[in-house]
N, C-alpha and C positions, 0 to 999 in steps of 0.2 A: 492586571499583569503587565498592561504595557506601560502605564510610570512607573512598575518597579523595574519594569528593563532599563527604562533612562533613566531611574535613577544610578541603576550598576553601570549606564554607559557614562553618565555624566563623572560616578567615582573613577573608573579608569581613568579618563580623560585628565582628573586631577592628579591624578597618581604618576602620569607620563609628563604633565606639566612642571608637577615637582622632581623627576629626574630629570627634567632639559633641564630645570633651573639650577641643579647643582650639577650637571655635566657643564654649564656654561659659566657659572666659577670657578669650578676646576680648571676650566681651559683659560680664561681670561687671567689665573691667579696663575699658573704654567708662562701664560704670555708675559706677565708683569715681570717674573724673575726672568725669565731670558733675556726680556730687554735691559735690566739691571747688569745682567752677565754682561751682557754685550757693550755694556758703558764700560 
């Protein structure tokens, strides 16, 4: 029972990783056009 808890810890874990990494595209591809605006 406790590797399958870490295994479900270790998939959240991945799951929260892959939403930072497309919240921090989002924001960086948001920052890319403002700076474009801004030229």
């Amino acid at each position: 029972m406790v590797v399958a808890q870490a295994g479900d810890v270790g998939m959240l874990g991945a799951r929260q990783r892959r939403r930072a990494s497309r919240r921090a595209q989002l924001f960086s591809g948001l920052a890319g056009l403002e700076a474009e605006a801004l030229r």
